[in-house]
Backbone as JSON, one array per atom type, in Angstrom:
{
  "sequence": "XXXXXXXXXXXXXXXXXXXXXXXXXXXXXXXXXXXXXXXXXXXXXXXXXXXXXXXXXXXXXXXXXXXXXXXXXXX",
  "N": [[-13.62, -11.92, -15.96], [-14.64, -9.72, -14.75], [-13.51, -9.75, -12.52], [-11.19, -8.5, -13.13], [-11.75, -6.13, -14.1], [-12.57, -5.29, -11.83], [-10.03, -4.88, -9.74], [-8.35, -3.27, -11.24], [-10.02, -1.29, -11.14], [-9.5, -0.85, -8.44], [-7.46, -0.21, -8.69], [-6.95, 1.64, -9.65], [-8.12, 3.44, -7.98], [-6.65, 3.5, -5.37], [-4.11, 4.46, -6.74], [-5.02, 7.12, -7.04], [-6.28, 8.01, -3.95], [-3.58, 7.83, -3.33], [-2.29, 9.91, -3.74], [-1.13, 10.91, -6.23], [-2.61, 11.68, -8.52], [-4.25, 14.98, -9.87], [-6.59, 16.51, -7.38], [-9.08, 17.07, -8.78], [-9.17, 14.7, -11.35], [-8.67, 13.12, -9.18], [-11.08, 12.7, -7.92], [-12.97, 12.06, -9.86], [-11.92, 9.71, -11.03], [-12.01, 8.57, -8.34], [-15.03, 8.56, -7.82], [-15.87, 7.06, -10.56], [-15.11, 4.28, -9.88], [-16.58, 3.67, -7.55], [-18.87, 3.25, -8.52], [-18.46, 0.47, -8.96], [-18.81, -0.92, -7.11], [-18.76, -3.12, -4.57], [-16.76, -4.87, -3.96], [-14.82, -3.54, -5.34], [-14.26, -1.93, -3.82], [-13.66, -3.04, -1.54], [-11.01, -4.09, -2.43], [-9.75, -1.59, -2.87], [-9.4, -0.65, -0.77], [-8.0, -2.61, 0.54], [-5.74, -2.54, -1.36], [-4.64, 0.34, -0.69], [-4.14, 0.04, 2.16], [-1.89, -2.19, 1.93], [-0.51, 0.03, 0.48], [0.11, 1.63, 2.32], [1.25, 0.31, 4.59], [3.56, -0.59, 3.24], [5.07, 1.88, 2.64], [5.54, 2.41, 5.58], [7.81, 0.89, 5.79], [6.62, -2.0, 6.28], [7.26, -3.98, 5.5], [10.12, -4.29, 4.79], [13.28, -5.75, 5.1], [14.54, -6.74, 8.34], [17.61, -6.29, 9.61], [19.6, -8.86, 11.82], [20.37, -8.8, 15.16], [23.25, -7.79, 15.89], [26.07, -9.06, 18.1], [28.23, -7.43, 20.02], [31.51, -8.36, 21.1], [33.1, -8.64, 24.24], [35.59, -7.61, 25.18], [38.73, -9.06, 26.61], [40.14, -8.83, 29.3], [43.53, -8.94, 30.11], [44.48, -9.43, 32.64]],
  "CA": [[-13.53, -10.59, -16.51], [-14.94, -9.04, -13.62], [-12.38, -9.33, -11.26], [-9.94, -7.57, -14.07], [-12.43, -4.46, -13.65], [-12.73, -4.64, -10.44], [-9.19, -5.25, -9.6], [-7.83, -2.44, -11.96], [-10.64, -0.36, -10.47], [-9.56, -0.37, -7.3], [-5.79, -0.01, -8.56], [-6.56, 3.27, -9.98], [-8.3, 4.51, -6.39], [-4.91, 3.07, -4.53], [-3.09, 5.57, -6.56], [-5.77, 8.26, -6.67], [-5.9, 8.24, -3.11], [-1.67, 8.05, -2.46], [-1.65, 11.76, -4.21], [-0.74, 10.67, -7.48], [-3.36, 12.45, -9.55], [-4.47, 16.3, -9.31], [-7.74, 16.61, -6.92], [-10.4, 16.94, -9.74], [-9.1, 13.74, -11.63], [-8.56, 11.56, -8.13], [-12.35, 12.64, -7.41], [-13.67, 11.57, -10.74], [-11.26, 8.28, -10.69], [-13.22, 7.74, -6.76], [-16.74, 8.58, -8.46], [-16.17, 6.03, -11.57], [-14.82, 3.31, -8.59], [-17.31, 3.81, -6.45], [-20.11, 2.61, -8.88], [-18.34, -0.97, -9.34], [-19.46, -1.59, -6.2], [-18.28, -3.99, -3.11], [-15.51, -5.84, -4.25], [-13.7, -2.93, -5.96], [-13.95, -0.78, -2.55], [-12.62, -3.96, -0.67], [-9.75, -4.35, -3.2], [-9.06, -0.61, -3.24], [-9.3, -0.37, 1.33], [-6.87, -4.01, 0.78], [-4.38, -1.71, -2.11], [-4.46, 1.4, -0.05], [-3.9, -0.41, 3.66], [-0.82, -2.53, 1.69], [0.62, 0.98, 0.1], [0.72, 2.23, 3.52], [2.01, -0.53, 5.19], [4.77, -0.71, 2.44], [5.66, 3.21, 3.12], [6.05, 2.44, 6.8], [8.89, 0.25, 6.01], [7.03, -2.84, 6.77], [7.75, -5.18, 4.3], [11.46, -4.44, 4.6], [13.95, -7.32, 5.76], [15.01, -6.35, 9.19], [18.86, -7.22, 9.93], [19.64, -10.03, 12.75], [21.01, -7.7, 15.51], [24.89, -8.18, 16.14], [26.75, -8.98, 19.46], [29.16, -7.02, 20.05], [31.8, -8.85, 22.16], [34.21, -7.77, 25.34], [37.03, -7.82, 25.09], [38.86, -9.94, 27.46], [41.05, -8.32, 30.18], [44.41, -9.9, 30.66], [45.65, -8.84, 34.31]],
  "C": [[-13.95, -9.54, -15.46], [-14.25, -8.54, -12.54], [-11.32, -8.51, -11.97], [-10.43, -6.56, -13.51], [-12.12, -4.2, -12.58], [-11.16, -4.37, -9.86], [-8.24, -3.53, -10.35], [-8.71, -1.15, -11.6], [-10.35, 0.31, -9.58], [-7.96, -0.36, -7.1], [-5.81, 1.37, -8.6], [-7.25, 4.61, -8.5], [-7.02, 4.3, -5.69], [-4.2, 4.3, -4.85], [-3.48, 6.98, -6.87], [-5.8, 8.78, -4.97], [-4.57, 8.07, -1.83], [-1.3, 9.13, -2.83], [-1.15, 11.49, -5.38], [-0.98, 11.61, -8.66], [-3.62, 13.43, -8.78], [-5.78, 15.83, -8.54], [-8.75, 15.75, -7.65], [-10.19, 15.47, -10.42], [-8.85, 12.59, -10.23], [-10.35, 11.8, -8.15], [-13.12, 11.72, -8.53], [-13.17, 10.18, -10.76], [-12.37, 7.46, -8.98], [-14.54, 7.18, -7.32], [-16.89, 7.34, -9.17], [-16.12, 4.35, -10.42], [-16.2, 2.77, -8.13], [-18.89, 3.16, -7.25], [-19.44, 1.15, -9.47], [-19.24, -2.02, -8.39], [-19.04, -2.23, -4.97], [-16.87, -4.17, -2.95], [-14.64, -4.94, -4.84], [-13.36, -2.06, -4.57], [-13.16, -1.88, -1.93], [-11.03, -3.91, -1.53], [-8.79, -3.29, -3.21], [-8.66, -0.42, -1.57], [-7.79, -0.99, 0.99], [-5.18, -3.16, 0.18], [-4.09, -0.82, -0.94], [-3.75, 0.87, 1.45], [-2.23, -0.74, 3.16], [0.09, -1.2, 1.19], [1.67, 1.47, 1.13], [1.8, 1.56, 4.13], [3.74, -0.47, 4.38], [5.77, 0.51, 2.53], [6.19, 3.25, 4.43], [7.14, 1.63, 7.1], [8.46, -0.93, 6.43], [7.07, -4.15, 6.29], [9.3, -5.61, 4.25], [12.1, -5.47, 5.55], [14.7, -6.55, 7.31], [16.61, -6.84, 9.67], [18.82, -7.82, 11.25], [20.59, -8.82, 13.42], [22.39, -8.54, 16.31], [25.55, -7.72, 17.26], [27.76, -8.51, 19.2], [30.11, -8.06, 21.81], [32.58, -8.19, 23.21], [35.02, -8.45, 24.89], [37.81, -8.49, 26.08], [40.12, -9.12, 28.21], [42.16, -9.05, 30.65], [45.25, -10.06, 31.95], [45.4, -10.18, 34.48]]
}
């Protein structure tokens, strides 16, 4: 049950601090956080690091890059 809290704790800082919520409600969302304790700040750093990462495109499948061939000269 603990890890639910914490876990859902440190979901609602993730999208408190991606701009989600106005100011005054991300601050109070931080504040309530912030007294879970250890494991909700690690969980919320771990959310927040993966949002980013996920915004910078780098989760996405990169395509296999394609030879282009010559063309063969017939003189």
């Amino acid at each position: 049950m603990k890890l639910l809290v914490h876990a859902l704790g440190a979901w609602f800082a993730v999208e408190a601090a991606s701009g989600r919520y106005p100011r005054p409600v991300a601050v109070g969302l931080t504040m309530l956080v912030s007294r879970l304790g250890a494991p909700a700040t690690a969980f919320a750093m771990l959310g927040y690091g993966l949002l980013r990462l996920q915004e910078a495109g780098a989760f996405e499948r990169r395509r296999a890059p394609t030879r282009r061939r010559r063309a063969a000269s017939g003189n």
